[in-house]
C-alpha positions as CSV (number, residue, x, y, z in Angstrom):
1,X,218.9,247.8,144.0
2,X,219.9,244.7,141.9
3,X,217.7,242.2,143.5
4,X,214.9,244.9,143.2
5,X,215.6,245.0,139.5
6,X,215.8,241.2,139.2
7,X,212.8,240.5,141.3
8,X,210.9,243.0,138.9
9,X,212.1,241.3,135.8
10,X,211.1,237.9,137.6
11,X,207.6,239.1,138.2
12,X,207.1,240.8,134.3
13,X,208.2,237.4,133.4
14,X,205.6,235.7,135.3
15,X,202.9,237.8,134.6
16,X,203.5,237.5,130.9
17,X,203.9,233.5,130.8
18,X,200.1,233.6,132.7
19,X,199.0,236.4,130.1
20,X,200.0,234.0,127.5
21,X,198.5,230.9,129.1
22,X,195.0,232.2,129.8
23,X,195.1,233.9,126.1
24,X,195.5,229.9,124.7
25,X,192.3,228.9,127.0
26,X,189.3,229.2,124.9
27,X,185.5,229.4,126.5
28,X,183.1,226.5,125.5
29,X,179.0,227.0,125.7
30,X,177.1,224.0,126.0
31,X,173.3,224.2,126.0
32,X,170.9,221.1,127.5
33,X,167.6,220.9,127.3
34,X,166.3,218.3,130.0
35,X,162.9,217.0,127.9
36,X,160.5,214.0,128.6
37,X,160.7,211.4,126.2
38,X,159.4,208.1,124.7
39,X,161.9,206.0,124.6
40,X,161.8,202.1,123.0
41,X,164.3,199.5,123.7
42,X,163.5,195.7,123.5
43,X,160.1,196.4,122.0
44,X,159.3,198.2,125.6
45,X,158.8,202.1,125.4
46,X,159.1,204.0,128.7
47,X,158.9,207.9,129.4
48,X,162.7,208.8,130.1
49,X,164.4,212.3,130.9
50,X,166.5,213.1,128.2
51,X,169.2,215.9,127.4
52,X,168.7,217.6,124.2
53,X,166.1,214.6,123.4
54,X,169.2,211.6,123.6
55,X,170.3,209.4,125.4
56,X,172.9,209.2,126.6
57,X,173.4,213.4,126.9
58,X,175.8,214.8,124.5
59,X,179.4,214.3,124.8
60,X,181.5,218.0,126.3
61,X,185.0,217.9,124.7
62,X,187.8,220.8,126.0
63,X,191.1,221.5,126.7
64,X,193.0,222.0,129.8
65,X,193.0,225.0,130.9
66,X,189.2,225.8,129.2
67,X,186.6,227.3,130.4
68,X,183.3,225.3,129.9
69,X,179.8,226.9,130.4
70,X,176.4,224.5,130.3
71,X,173.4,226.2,130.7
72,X,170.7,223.6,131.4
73,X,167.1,224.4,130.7
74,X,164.9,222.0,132.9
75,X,162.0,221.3,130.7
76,X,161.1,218.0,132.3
77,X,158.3,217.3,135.4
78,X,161.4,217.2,138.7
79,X,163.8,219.5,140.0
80,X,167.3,218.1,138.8
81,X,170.7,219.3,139.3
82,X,173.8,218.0,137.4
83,X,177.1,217.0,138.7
84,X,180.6,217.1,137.0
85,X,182.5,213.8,138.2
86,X,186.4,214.4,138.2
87,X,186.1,218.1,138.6
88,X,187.0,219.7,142.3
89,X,185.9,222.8,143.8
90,X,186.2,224.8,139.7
91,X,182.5,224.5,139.4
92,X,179.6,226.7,140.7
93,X,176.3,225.4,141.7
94,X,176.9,222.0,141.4
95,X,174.6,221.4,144.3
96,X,171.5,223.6,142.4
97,X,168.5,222.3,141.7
98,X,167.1,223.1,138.7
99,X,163.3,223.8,139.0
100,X,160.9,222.8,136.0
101,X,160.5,225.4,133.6
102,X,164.1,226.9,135.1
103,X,167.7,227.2,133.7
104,X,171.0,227.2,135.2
105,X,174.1,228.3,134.1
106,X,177.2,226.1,135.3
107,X,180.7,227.5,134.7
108,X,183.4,224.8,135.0
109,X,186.6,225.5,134.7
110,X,189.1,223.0,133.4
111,X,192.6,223.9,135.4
112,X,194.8,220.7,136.1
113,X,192.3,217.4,135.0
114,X,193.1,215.7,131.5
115,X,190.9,212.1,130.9
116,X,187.4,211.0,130.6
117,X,185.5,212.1,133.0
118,X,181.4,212.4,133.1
119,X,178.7,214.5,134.3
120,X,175.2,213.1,135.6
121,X,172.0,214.2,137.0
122,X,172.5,213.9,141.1
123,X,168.8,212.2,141.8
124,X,168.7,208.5,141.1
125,X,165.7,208.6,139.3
126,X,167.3,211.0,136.4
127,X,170.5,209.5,136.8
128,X,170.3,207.0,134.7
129,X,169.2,208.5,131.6
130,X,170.7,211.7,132.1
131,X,174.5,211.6,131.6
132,X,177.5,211.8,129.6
133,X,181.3,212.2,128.9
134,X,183.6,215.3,129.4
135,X,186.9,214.4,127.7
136,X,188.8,217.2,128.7
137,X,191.9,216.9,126.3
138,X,195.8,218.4,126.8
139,X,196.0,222.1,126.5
140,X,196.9,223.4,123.1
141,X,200.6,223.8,124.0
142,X,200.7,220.1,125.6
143,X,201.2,216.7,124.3
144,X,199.8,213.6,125.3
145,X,201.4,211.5,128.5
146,X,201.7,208.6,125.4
147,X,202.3,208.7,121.7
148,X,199.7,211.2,119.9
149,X,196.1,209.3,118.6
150,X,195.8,209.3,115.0
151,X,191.9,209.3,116.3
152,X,189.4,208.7,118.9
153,X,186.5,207.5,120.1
154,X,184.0,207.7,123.0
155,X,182.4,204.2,124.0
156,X,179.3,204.0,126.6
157,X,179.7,200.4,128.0
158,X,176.6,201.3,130.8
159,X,175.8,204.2,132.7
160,X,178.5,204.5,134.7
161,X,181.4,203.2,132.4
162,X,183.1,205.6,129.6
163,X,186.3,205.0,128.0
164,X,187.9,207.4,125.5
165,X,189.7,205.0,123.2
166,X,192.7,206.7,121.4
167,X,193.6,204.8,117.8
168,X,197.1,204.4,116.4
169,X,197.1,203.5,112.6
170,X,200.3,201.4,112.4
């Protein structure tokens, strides 16, 4: 009967620890609008797809343990689909092509990954314009692997290349 009682205790213990973890998650909602756009660099305009009319797309910042949501609106002339680099099997429909004049919702759910990662449209042709960070950040409860950043910032080197620099004022 004791090891009844202790297994019980054990399991309310458990269930309240992952009551109080998933109540510190939070849910983030992200909206992108994939539009065409005139876009001039080095005195040379071309027609690019763009998120939300820049480029590059708009930076997704969560914590572990988040729950993101991105509902993307293609507004553009292709059928695109985005993918979210760094993140396993915690996404749905990352393999959905998005139709003109469609939306889809992707849910991504943050459970072990903390770093810079990035999302990008999956056809080569969108690819280069379409894409951004996801700095998913410690969970609230969490510190950093290193001393705390007084700040930070996100640099775009080339369309490929993020890094999250993390500033210590000395």
């Amino acid at each position: 009967m004791g090891s009844q009682k202790q297994g019980l205790m054990w399991l309310t213990g458990l269930v309240f620890l992952n009551i109080l973890v998933l109540s510190m998650a939070d849910v983030h909602h992200y909206e992108f609008f994939l539009q065409e756009s005139n876009f001039t660099k080095l005195c040379s305009t071309k027609n690019i797809l763009t998120v939300n009319g820049s480029f590059p797309g708009p930076e997704i910042r969560a914590r572990r343990g988040d729950t993101v949501f991105v509902n993307v609106h293609n507004q553009g002339n292709t059928a695109v689909s985005i993918m979210w680099e760094g993140i396993e099997d915690s996404n749905n429909g990352s393999n959905q092509l998005i139709q003109p004049g469609r939306n889809f919702n992707y849910e991504i759910e943050l459970d072990d990954k903390i770093g810079t990662l990035w999302w990008h449209a999956t056809s080569a042709w969108a690819r280069a314009t379409v894409h951004g960070a996801f700095i998913v950040l410690p969970a609230a409860n969490e510190d950093y692997p290193f001393p705390t950043p007084d700040s930070d910032k996100t640099i775009i080197i080339g369309i490929y290349i993020y890094i999250y620099m993390y500033v210590h004022q000395s």
